[in-house]
SELUMDO-43505 format. One record per residue (C-alpha): residue in one letter; y, z, x; residue number from 1. Coordinates in nm, 2 decimals. Last residue first. Example, Ala and Ser with C-alpha at 12.3 -4.5 7.8 and 13.67 -1.06 7.14 Angstrom:
<nodes>
NODE type      Y      Z      X seq
NODE    s  -0.11   0.71   1.37   2
NODE    a  -0.45   0.78   1.23   1
</nodes>
This chain:
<nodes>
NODE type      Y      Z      X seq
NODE    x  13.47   1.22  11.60  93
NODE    x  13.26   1.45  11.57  92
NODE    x  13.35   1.76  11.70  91
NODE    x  13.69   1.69  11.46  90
NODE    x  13.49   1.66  11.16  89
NODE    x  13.26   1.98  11.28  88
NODE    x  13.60   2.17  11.32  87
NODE    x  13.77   2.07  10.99  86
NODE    x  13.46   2.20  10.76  85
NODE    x  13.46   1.97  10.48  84
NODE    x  13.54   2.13  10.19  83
NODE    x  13.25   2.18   9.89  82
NODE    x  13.27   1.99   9.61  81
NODE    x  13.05   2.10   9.34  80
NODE    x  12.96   2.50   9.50  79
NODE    x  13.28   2.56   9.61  78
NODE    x  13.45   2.44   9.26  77
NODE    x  13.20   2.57   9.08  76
NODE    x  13.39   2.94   9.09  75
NODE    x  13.77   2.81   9.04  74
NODE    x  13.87   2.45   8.94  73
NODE    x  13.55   2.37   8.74  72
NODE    x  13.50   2.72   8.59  71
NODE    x  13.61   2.59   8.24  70
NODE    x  13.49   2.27   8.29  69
NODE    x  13.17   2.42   8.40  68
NODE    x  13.15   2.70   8.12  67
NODE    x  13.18   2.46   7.86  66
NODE    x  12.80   2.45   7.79  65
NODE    x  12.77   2.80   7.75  64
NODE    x  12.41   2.84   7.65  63
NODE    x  12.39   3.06   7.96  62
NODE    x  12.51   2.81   8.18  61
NODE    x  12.14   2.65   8.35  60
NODE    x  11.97   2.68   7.99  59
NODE    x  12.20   2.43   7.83  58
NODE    x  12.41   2.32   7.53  57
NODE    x  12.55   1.95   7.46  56
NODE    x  12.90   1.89   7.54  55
NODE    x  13.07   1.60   7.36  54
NODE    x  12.82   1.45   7.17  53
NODE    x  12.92   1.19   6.93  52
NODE    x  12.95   1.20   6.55  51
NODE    x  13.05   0.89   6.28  50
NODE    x  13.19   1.06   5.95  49
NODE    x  12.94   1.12   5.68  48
NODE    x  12.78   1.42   5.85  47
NODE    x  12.40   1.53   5.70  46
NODE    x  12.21   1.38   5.98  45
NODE    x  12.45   1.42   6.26  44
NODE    x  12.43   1.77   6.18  43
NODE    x  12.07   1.83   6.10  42
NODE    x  12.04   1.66   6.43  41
NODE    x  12.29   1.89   6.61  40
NODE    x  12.08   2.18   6.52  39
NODE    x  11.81   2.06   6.69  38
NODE    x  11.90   2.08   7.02  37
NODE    x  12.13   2.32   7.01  36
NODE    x  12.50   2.28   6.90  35
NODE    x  12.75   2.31   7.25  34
NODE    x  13.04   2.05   7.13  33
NODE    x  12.98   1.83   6.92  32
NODE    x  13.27   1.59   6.82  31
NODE    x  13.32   1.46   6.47  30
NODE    x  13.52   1.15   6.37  29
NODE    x  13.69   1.02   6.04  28
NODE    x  13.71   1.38   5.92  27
NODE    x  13.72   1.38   5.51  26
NODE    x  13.80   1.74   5.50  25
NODE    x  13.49   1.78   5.24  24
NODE    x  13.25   1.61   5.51  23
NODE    x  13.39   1.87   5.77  22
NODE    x  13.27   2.13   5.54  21
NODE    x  12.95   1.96   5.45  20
NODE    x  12.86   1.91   5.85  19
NODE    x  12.94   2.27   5.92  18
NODE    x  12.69   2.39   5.62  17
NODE    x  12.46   2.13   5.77  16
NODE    x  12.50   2.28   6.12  15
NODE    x  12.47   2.61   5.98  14
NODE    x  12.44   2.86   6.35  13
NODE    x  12.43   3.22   6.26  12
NODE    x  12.71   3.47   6.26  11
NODE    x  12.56   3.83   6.36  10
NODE    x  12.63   4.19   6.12   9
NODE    x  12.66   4.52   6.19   8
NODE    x  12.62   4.77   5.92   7
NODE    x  12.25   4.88   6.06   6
NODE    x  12.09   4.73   6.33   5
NODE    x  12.12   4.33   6.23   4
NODE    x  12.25   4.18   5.90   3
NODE    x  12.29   3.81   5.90   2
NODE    x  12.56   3.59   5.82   1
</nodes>
Protein backbone atom coordinates (compact mmCIF):
# COMPACT_ATOMS: atom_id res chain seq x y z
CA UNK A 1 0.00 0.00 0.00
CA UNK A 2 0.94 3.47 -0.53
CA UNK A 3 0.71 6.49 1.66
CA UNK A 4 -1.05 9.47 0.08
CA UNK A 5 -2.16 13.02 1.89
CA UNK A 6 -1.38 12.37 5.20
CA UNK A 7 -2.63 8.99 7.21
CA UNK A 8 -4.57 7.80 4.27
CA UNK A 9 -3.48 5.23 2.46
CA UNK A 10 -4.30 3.73 -1.66
CA UNK A 11 -4.04 -0.16 -2.59
CA UNK A 12 -1.85 -0.59 -5.61
CA UNK A 13 -2.14 -3.03 -8.41
CA UNK A 14 0.75 -6.34 -7.68
CA UNK A 15 -0.02 -8.55 -10.41
CA UNK A 16 3.02 -10.69 -9.54
CA UNK A 17 2.25 -10.53 -5.97
CA UNK A 18 -1.46 -11.79 -7.12
CA UNK A 19 0.10 -14.31 -9.36
CA UNK A 20 2.38 -15.83 -6.36
CA UNK A 21 -0.63 -15.95 -4.05
CA UNK A 22 -2.78 -17.82 -6.50
CA UNK A 23 0.36 -19.91 -7.32
CA UNK A 24 0.61 -20.86 -3.51
CA UNK A 25 -3.35 -21.92 -3.66
CA UNK A 26 -2.40 -24.26 -6.38
CA UNK A 27 -5.35 -22.74 -8.82
CA UNK A 28 -5.65 -24.90 -11.95
CA UNK A 29 -7.12 -21.83 -13.81
CA UNK A 30 -6.95 -17.99 -13.44
CA UNK A 31 -9.38 -15.52 -14.86
CA UNK A 32 -8.58 -11.83 -15.44
CA UNK A 33 -10.78 -9.75 -14.88
CA UNK A 34 -10.08 -5.68 -15.44
CA UNK A 35 -5.80 -5.81 -14.91
CA UNK A 36 -4.28 -3.13 -17.23
CA UNK A 37 -2.44 -3.64 -19.97
CA UNK A 38 0.57 -4.46 -18.66
CA UNK A 39 -0.12 -5.61 -15.57
CA UNK A 40 -1.73 -8.69 -16.81
CA UNK A 41 1.48 -9.64 -18.51
CA UNK A 42 3.52 -9.75 -15.41
CA UNK A 43 0.61 -11.83 -14.37
CA UNK A 44 0.36 -14.35 -16.99
CA UNK A 45 4.09 -14.29 -16.85
CA UNK A 46 4.70 -15.17 -13.28
CA UNK A 47 1.29 -17.56 -12.93
CA UNK A 48 1.83 -21.26 -13.06
CA UNK A 49 -1.73 -22.18 -13.71
CA UNK A 50 -3.03 -21.56 -17.36
CA UNK A 51 -4.77 -17.71 -17.54
CA UNK A 52 -7.32 -16.28 -19.85
CA UNK A 53 -8.80 -12.92 -20.05
CA UNK A 54 -12.02 -12.49 -18.98
CA UNK A 55 -12.68 -8.68 -18.97
CA UNK A 56 -9.89 -6.59 -19.95
CA UNK A 57 -9.91 -2.78 -18.67
CA UNK A 58 -10.91 0.20 -20.83
CA UNK A 59 -10.93 3.99 -21.31
CA UNK A 60 -14.64 4.06 -22.67
CA UNK A 61 -16.09 2.62 -18.83
CA UNK A 62 -13.93 4.43 -16.62
CA UNK A 63 -11.50 1.61 -16.08
CA UNK A 64 -14.61 -0.33 -15.05
CA UNK A 65 -14.59 -3.07 -17.39
CA UNK A 66 -17.58 -4.80 -15.80
CA UNK A 67 -19.66 -1.92 -15.91
CA UNK A 68 -21.52 -3.15 -19.11
CA UNK A 69 -22.58 -6.41 -17.82
CA UNK A 70 -23.46 -4.78 -14.87
CA UNK A 71 -25.54 -1.94 -16.64
CA UNK A 72 -26.51 -4.37 -19.47
CA UNK A 73 -30.17 -4.85 -18.53
CA UNK A 74 -30.76 -1.17 -17.28
CA UNK A 75 -28.76 2.02 -18.68
CA UNK A 76 -26.95 0.27 -21.99
CA UNK A 77 -29.77 -1.50 -22.48
CA UNK A 78 -31.37 1.59 -24.68
CA UNK A 79 -28.39 2.53 -26.06
CA UNK A 80 -27.27 -1.59 -27.28
CA UNK A 81 -30.52 -2.65 -28.29
CA UNK A 82 -32.70 -0.15 -28.86
CA UNK A 83 -36.81 -1.06 -29.37
CA UNK A 84 -38.20 -0.83 -32.43
CA UNK A 85 -40.59 1.88 -32.63
CA UNK A 86 -44.16 0.05 -33.20
CA UNK A 87 -45.55 2.94 -35.28
CA UNK A 88 -42.85 3.17 -38.03
CA UNK A 89 -43.08 -0.96 -38.23
CA UNK A 90 -46.59 -0.76 -38.65
CA UNK A 91 -46.21 2.54 -41.34
CA UNK A 92 -44.20 0.16 -43.09
CA UNK A 93 -45.58 -2.56 -43.61
Amino acid sequence: MERRKGCEFEAMCNPTGQALLLNKAETDLNLIFGLCVGHDSFFVKYSNAPVTVAAAKDRVLGHNPMAAVYLAQSYYKSRMFPEKNVDNIQKTV
